[in-house]
C-alpha positions in Angstrom: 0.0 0.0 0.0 1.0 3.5 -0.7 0.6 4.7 2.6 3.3 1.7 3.8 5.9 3.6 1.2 5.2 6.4 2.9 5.5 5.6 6.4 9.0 3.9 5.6 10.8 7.2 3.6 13.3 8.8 5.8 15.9 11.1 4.8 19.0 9.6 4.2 22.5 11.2 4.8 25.1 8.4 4.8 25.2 5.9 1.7 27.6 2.8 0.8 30.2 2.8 -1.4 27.9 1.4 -4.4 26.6 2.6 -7.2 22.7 2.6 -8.3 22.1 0.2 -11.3 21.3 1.8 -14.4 17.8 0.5 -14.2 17.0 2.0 -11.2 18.3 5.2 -12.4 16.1 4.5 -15.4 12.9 4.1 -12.8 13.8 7.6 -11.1 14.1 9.3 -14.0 10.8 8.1 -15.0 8.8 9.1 -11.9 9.7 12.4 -11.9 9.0 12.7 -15.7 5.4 11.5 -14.4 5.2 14.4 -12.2 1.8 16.0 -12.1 2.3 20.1 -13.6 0.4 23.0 -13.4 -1.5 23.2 -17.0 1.5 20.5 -18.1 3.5 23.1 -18.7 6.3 20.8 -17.4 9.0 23.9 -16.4 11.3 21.0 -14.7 14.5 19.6 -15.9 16.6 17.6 -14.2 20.6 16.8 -14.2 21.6 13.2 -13.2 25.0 12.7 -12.2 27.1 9.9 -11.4 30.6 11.4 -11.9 32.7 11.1 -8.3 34.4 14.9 -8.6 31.6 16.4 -10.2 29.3 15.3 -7.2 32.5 16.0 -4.8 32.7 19.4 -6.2 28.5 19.8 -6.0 28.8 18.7 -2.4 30.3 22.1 -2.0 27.8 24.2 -3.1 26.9 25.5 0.1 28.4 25.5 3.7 25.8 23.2 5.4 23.7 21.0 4.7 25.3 19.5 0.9 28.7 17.6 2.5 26.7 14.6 2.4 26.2 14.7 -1.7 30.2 13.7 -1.9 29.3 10.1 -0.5 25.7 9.7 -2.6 26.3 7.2 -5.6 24.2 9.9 -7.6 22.7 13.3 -7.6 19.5 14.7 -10.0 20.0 18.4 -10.1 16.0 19.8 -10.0 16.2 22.7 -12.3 13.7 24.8 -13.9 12.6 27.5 -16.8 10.8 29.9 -14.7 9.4 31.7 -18.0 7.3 28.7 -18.8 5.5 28.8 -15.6 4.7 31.4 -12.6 4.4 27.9 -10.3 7.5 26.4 -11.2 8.8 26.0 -7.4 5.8 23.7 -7.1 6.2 21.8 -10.2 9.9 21.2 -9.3 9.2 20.1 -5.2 6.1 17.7 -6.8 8.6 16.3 -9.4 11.3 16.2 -6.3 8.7 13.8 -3.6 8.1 11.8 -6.7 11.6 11.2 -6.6 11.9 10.6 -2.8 9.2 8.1 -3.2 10.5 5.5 -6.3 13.7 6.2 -4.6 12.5 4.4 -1.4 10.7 1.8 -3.3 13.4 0.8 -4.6 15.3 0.4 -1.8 17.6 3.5 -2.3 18.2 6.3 0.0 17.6 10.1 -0.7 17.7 13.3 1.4 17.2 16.8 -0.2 19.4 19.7 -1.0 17.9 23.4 -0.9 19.8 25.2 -3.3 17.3 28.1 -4.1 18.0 31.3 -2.1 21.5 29.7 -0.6 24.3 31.0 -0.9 27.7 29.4 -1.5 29.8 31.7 0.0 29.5 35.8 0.2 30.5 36.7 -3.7 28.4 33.8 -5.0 25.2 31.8 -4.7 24.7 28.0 -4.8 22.5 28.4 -7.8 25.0 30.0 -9.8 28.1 27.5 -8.3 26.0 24.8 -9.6 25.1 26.4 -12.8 28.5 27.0 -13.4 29.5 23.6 -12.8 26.7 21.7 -14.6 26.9 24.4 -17.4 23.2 25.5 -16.8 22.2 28.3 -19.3 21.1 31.3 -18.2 17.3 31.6 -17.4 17.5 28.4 -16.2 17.1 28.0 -11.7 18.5 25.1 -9.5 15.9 24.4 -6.9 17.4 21.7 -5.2 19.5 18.6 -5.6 18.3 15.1 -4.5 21.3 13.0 -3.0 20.7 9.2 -3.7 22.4 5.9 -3.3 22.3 3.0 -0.9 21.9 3.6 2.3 24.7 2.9 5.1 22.0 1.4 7.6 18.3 1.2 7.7 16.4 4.1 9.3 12.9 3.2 10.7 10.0 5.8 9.7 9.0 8.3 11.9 6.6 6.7 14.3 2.7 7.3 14.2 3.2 9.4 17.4 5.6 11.7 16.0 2.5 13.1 13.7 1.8 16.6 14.5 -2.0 15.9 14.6 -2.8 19.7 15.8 -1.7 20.7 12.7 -5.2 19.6 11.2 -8.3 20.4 11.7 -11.6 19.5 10.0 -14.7 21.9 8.4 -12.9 25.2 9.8 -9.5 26.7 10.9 -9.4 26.2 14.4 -6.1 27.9 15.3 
């Protein structure tokens, strides 16, 4: 069941040493080609790489929170053409959980990487680090960069109790 997928996905941070079988990659790409868009306007495009260095040197696109990219076996680069759509955030972050999700069901591990409105250090954003990198042409954005690979040990999902049931209410706001 769906709901058993999602009870199971956990962010992962630390990955083995192995690298994701091409079919597998072959299955990610797919789900987030599948990705619902606003009016299928489809602004996403996506960067999959494998390459050790080039991941090493992505790793470093910001000071916290993107060491752990250097270990992943791969990383899919969530970009965007903001001119096709005013909702492309959206369309990239549905694309992304898409990801997350055939990630985990197929046994792989995935955490995400904020790159939009980071910085990588005080002369230069992570967007443009990465765009520079990657060779992303101008007009193009980086949202974020998923991290995947095997992970190093199993994390259990977050228990039912850990639900922050206050955050919902039914018919009205009740705030």
């Amino acid at each position: 069941m769906f709901i058993d997928l999602l009870r199971k996905r956990r962010s992962c941070r630390q990955f083995q040493d192995k690298p994701v079988e091409q079919e597998k990659i072959d299955l990610l790409v797919e789900a987030m080609l599948r990705a619902p868009s606003s009016r299928s306007l489809n602004p996403w495009e996506f960067v999959v790489v494998q390459d050790k260095d080039t991941l090493q040197h992505l790793s470093l696109a910001k000071p916290h929170g993107a060491a752990f990219l250097g270990k992943a076996a791969l990383g899919i680069v969530i970009c965007a053409d903001p001119k096709k759509c005013d909702i492309w955030v959206e369309d990239c972050s549905i694309a992304s959980i898409l990801l997350h999700l055939e990630a985990t069901d197929l046994g792989l591990g995935s955490c995400w990487i904020q790159i939009r409105k980071r910085e990588h250090d005080e002369e230069q954003s992570a967007e443009s680090y990465i765009s520079n990198i990657l060779n992303i042409p101008k007009g193009k954005v980086v949202a974020a960069i998923i991290a995947i690979g095997y992970p190093s040990r199993e994390n259990k999902g977050h228990p039912e109790s850990s639900l922050m049931m206050d955050k919902v209410t039914f018919e009205k706001y009740h705030g």
